[in-house]
C-alpha positions in Angstrom: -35.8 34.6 -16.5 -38.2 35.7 -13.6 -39.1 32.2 -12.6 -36.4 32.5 -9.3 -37.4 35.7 -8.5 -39.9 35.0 -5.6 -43.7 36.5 -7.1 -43.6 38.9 -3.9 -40.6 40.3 -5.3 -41.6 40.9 -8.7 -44.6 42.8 -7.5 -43.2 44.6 -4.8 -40.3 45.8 -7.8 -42.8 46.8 -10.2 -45.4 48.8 -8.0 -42.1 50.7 -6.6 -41.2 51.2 -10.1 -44.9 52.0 -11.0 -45.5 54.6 -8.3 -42.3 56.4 -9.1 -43.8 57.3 -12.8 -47.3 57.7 -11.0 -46.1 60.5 -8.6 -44.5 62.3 -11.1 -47.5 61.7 -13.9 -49.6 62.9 -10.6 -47.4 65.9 -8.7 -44.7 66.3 -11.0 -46.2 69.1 -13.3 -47.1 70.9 -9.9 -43.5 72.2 -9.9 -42.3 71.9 -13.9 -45.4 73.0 -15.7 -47.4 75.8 -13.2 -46.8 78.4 -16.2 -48.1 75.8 -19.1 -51.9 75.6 -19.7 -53.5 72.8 -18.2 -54.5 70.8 -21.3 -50.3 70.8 -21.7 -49.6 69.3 -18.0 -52.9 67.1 -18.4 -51.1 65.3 -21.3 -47.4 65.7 -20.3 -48.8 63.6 -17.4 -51.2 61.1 -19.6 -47.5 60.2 -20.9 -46.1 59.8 -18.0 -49.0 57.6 -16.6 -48.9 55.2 -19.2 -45.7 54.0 -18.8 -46.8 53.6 -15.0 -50.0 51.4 -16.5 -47.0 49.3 -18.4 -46.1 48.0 -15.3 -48.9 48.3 -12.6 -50.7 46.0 -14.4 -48.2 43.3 -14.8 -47.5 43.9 -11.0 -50.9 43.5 -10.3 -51.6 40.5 -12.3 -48.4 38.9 -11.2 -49.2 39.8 -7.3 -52.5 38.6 -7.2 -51.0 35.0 -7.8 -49.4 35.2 -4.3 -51.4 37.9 -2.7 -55.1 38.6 -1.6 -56.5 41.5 -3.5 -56.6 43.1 -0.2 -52.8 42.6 0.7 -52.3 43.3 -2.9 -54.2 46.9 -1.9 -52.4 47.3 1.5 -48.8 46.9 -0.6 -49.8 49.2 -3.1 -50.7 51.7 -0.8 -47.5 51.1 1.7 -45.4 51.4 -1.5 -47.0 55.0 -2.8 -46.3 56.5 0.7 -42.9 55.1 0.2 -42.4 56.9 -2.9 -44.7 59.8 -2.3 -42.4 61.0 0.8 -39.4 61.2 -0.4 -40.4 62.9 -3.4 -42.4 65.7 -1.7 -39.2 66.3 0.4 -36.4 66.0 -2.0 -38.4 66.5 -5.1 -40.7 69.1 -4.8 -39.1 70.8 -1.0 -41.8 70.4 0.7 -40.8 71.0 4.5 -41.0 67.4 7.0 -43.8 67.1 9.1 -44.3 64.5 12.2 -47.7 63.8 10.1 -46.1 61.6 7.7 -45.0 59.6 11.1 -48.5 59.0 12.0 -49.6 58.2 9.0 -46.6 55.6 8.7 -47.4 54.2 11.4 -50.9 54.1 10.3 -49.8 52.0 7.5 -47.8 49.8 9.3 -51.0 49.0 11.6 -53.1 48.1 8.3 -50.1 45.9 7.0 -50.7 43.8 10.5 -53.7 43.3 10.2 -54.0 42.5 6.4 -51.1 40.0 6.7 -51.6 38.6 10.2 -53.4 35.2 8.8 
C-alpha cells in the first residue's frame, strides 16, 4: 500500500505525526495538569509518548533507507520546530517572538548544509 509513496514522504508524515503526540506528551500537561501531582502528568504523558514511539520508530527505520542518520537528525529537528511553534502560540498562548525567526532561519542554514551533497 506504501510502496508509491516516495520513503521521504513516509518519514517526513510520520515524524510530523510523531512530534505532534511528543509536544503534547512533553508541554501539554504544562497547561492541563499544573494542579495534578507530578507522578499523574509524568504518566498522563508516558501515554501520550508511546503512541509517539509507535510511529518515530517506523519513521526512523523507514528514513534511514533514504536518508543519512544525519539528515535523518536535521528533519527531525526541522519537523519538531515545525510543530513546536505553532503549538506554543495557538496551544498553550504563548506570545510571538522574532526569536523563533532566527532560530528558523538557523534551521534552515543546517538543512543546507546537511543536504547540500
Amino acid at each position: 500500500m506504501f510502496a508509491a509513496v516516495p520513503v521521504w514522504v513516509q518519514t517526513t508524515v510520520l515524524l510530523v505525526c510523531s512530534n505532534v503526540f511528543m509536544t503534547f506528551a512533553w508541554y501539554g500537561h504544562l497547561k492541563n495538569l499544573q494542579s495534578r501531582p507530578w507522578i499523574i502528568a509524568a504518566l498522563v504523558s508516558w501515554g501520550i509518548a508511546l503512541f509517539e514511539y509507535l510511529l518515530q520508530v517506523p519513521a526512523n527505520r523507514i528514513g534511514v533507507t533514504h536518508f543519512t542518520l544525519p539528515q535523518l537528525k536535521i528533519l527531525q529537528e526541522v519537523i519538531t520546530l515545525s510543530v513546536f511553534v505553532p503549538f506554543s502560540l495557538f496551544y498553550m498562548q504563548q506570545p510571538i517572538k522574532l526569536d523563533y525567526l532566527w532560530a528558523t532561519l538557523c534551521m534552515l542554514g543546517a538543512v543546507y548544509f546537511i543536504f547540500r551533497s
